[in-house]
C-alpha positions, 0 to 999 in steps of 0.5 A: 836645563833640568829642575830639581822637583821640590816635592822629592825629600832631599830637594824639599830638605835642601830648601827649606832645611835652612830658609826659615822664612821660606817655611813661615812663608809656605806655611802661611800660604798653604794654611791661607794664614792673614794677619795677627794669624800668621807664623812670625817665628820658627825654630828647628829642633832636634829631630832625634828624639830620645826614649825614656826606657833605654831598652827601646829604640830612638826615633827620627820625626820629620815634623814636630811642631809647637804652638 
């Protein structure tokens, strides 16, 4: 049996695209996150972000984060 390797972008989108409490949980861990610390809530947003002067090209970011 082959494993998909979640370190490959689509793979990594493909499992955390839509299991936020996998991300809260990854997140937590890997930021070694404990108690009153930890992420509770997490919210995707629009990627595409939109620049103010219409000449200039829109851009794609892969994180945006807020706190």
């Amino acid at each position: 049996m082959k494993y998909l390797d979640p370190k490959n972008d689509v793979v990594f989108k493909k499992i955390f695209g839509c299991n936020t409490h996998l991300v809260k949980s990854l997140l937590n861990d890997l930021l070694m996150l404990k108690g009153d610390d930890q992420i509770d809530e997490l919210h995707y947003i629009t990627l595409e972000l939109s620049p103010d002067i219409s000449d200039f090209r829109n851009s794609v970011v892969n994180v945006h984060c807020t706190d």
